[in-house]
C-alpha positions in Angstrom: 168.9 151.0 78.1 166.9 147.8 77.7 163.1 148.2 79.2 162.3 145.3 80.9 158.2 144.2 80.4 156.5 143.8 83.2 154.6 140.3 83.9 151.1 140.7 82.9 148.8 139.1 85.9 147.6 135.7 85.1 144.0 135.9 83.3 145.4 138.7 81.2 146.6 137.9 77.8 149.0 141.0 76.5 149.1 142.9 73.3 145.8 141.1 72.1 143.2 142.5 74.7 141.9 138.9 74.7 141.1 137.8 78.5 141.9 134.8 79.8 140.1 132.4 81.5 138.2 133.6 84.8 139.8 133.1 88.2 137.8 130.3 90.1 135.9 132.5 92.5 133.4 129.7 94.0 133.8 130.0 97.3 135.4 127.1 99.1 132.9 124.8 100.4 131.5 124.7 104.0 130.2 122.2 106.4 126.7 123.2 107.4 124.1 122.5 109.1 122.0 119.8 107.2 118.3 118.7 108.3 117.9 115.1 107.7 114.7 113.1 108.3 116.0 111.3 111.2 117.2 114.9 112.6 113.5 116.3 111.8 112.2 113.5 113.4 114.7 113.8 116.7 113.5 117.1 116.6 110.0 116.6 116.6 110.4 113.9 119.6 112.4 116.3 121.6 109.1 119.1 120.7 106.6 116.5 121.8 108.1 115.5 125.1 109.0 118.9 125.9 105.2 120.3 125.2 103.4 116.8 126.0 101.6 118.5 128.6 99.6 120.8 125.8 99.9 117.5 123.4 98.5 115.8 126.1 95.4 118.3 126.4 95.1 118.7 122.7 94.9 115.1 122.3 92.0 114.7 125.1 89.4 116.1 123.4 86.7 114.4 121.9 87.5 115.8 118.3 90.9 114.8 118.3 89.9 111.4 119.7 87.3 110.8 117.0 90.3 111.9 114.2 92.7 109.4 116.5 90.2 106.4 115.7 89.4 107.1 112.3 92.5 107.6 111.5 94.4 104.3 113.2 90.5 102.5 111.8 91.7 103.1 108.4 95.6 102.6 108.4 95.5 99.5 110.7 92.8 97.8 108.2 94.5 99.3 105.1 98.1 98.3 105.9 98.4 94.2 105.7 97.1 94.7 101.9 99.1 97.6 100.9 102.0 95.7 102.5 100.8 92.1 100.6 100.4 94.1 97.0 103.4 95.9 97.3 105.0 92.4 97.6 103.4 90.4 94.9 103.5 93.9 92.6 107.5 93.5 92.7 108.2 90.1 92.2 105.6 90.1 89.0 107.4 93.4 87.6 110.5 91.9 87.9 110.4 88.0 87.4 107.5 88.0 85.3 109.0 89.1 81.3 107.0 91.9 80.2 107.2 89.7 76.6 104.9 87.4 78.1 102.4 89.6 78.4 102.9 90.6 74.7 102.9 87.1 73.2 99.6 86.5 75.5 98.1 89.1 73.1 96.1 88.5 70.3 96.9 90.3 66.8 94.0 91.9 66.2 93.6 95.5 68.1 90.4 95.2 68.7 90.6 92.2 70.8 94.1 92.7 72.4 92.4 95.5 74.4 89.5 93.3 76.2 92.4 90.6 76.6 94.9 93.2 78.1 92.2 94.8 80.3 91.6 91.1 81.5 95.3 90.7 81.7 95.2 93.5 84.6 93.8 90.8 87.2 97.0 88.7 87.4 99.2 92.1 88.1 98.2 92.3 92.0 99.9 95.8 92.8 98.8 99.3 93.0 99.1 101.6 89.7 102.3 102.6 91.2 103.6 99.2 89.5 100.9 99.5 86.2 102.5 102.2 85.0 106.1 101.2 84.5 104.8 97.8 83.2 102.4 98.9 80.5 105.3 101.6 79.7 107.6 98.1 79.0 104.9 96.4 77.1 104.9 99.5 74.7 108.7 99.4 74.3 108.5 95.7 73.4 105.8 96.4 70.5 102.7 95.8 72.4 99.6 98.6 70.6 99.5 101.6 72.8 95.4 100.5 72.8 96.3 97.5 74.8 99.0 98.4 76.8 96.4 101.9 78.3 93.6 99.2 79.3 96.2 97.1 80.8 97.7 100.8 82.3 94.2 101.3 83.6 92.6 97.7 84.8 95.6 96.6 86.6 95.0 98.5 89.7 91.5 98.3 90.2 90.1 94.6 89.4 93.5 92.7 90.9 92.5 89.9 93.0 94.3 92.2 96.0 92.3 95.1 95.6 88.7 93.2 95.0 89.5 91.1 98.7 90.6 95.0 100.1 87.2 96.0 98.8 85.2 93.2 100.1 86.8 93.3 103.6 86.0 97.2 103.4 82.1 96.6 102.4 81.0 93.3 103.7 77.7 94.3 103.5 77.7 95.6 100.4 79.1 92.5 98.1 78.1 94.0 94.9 80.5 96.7 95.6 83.2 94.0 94.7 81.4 93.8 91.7 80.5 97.0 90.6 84.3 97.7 91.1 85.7 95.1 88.5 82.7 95.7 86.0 83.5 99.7 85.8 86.8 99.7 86.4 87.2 96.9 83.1 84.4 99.2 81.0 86.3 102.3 82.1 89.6 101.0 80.8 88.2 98.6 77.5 86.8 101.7 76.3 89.6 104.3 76.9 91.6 101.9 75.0 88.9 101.9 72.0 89.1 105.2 72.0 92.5 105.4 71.3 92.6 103.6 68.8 90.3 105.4 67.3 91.5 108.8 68.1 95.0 108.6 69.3 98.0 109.5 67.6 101.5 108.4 67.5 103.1 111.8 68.2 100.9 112.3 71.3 102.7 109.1 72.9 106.3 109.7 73.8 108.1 106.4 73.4 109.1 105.5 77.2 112.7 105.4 78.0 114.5 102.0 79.6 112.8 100.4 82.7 113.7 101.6 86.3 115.5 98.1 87.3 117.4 97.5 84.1 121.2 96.5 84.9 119.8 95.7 88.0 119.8 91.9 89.5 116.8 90.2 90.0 116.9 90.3 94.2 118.0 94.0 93.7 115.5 94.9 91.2 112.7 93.4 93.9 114.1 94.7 97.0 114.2 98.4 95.2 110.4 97.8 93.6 109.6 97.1 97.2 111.0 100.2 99.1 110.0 102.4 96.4 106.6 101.4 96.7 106.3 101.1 99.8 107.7 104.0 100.7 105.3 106.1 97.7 101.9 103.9 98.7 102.7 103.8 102.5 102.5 108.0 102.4 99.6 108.3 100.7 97.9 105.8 102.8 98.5 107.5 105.9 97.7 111.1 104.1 94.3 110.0 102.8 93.6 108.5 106.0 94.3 111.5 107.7 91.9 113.3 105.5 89.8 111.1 105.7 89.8 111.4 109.3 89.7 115.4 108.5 86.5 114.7 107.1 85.0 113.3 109.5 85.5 114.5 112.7 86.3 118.4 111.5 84.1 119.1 108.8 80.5 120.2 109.6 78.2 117.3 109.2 75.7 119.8 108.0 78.2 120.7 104.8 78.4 116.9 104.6 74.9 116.1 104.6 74.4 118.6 101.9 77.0 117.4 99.6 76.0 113.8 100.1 72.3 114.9 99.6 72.8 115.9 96.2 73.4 112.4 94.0 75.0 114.4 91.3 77.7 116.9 93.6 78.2 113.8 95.9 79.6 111.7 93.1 81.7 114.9 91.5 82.6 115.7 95.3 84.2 112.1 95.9 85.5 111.8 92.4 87.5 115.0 93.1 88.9 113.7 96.6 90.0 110.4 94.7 92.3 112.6 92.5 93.5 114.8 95.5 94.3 112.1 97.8 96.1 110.1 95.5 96.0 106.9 97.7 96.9 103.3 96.9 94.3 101.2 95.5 94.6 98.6 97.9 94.0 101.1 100.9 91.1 102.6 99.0 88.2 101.4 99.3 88.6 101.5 103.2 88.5 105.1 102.8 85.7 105.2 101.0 83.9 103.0 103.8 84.4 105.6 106.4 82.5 108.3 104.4 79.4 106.7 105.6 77.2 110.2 104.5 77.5 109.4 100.8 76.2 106.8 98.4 77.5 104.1 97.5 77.2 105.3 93.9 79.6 107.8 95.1 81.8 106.0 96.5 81.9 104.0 93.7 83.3 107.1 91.5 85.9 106.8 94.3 87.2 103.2 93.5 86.8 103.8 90.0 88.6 107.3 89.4 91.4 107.2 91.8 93.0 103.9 90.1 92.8 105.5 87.1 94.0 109.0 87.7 95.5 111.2 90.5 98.1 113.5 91.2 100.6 111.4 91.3 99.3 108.8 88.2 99.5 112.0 86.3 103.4 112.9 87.3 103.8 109.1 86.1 102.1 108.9 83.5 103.9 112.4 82.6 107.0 111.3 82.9 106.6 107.9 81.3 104.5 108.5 78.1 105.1 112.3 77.9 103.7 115.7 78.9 101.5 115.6 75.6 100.0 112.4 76.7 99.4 112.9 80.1 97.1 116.0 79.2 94.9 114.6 77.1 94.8 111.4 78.6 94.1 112.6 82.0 90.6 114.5 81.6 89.4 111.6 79.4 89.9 109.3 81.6 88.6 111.0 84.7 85.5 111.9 82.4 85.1 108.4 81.4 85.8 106.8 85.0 82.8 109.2 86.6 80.5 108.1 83.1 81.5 104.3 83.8 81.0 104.8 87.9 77.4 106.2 87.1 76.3 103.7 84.3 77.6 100.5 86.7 75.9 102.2 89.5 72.7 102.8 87.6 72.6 98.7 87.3 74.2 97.0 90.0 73.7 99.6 92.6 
């Protein structure tokens, strides 16, 4: 009689006792419940109205009334320039060649990193814009020497950010100018120093630009909610400490910090690199801490251009990991050297 052999079940290979391939066992995919941001802010709407009587209470005091005014003070004076270098900051990343800037160069090391600190001035956007720019000029040739000065001048002397800091410090004019005179030391001499020191395997060669096979109206119109979007948060989270700061934090503790020239300036230099704001929101910032000096604050313009939290993920992600580690404590130990010296003269 003739055995008949069974089937084997699919997934099972017979005689070899070599399995198959796996039965899909993902598990068919639901609909669920997504937050969105416009549902978290629905949400939070619904939670005000529905406790505005507390809110409202909350909101009366005098301590939430001082953080109300420092904090509208700050964004309401900040926002028309943030908004302005946002705008010119995308149409010079995008219709502006980044070969221009390395035919503008001279030759000679030594010089192109005066000339491409210089060169920062005519790039009026925050160094949410300077780092994808001196990341281009590097791709195109441009010495890593020149294209780190021009990485670290562009957001501090602009034309935007020195008419933020007057308006911030009309009283203080030489402010303006301690600003531009640090801020280009700081970043001539970081880029001296790499050419001295740096090497070519600490510098990760960047990758293609953000807008490539973009259009030119698409390239701008992304540039501009990106950046907006990145320099608009920080704004209104450095206001809010800054409002913090003032209206929550013992004035004794401030007093005391301020007191001492040497933890005020390593206080505010530290606060630069937390709050990570937008250079053209800075300075007005740095106004409102009216305890410390304005050597101090000075730190503050200088360092937080140069390196923050969010400069570092940048610079990080542009240049490499390698870079960003040894680039990042140099700078912020040169910025606080370069705040003190300009400070020491001008000041």
């Amino acid at each position: 009689m003739a055995i008949t052999e069974k089937a084997a079940p699919p997934g099972d290979a017979p005689g070899d006792g070599t399995a198959g391939p796996e039965p899909d066992r993902t598990p068919p995919a639901q609909d669920g419940w997504h937050l969105s941001s416009p549902l978290a802010l629905t949400l939070l709407l619904v939670l005000v109205v529905v406790f505005q009587g507390p809110v409202r209470g909350a909101l009366s005091r005098p301590v939430m009334q001082s953080w109300m005014t420092v904090f509208v003070a700050v964004v309401v004076q900040a926002l028309p320039f943030l908004v302005l270098g946002v705008l010119l900051s995308a149409a010079i990343a995008v219709f502006v060649p980044p070969s221009f800037f390395a035919r503008a160069l001279p030759g000679r090391t030594a010089l192109a990193v005066p000339v491409a600190g210089l060169a920062g001035a005519v790039l009026p956007g925050c160094e949410c814009a300077s780092v994808p720019v001196a990341g281009a000029l590097v791709r195109r040739g441009v010495t890593p020497a020149a294209a780190i000065a021009f990485l670290l001048s562009a957001p501090a002397i602009n034309p935007i950010v020195l008419t933020a800091t007057a308006v911030a410090f009309p009283r203080d004019p030489e402010m303006v100018v301690g600003r531009f005179a640090g801020s280009l030391l700081v970043a001539c001499g970081m880029g001296w120093l790499w050419q001295r020191l740096g090497r070519t395997d600490w510098l990760r060669l960047p990758a293609h630009a953000r807008h490539e096979g973009q259009t030119r109206a698409e390239a701008f119109w992304d540039s501009v909610r990106h950046d907006t979007v990145h320099a608009g948060g920080f704004l209104v989270l450095g206001a809010m400490a800054a409002a913090t700061l003032k209206a929550v934090a013992p004035a004794e503790w401030l007093r005391t910090a301020a007191a001492n020239p040497v933890v005020a300036i390593l206080a505010l230099s530290l606060l630069a690199v937390l709050l990570s704001i937008c250079s053209e929101a800075d300075a007005f910032v740095a106004a409102s801490l009216t305890q410390f000096s304005l050597t101090a604050k000075l730190a503050f313009l200088i360092v937080g251009p140069m390196i923050d939290l969010k400069l570092f993920a940048m610079q990080a992600g542009t240049f490499g990991r390698g870079f960003a580690l040894r680039f990042a404590p140099a700078t912020f130990a040169a910025a606080i050297a370069g705040a003190v010296l300009t400070g020491a003269v001008l000041l």
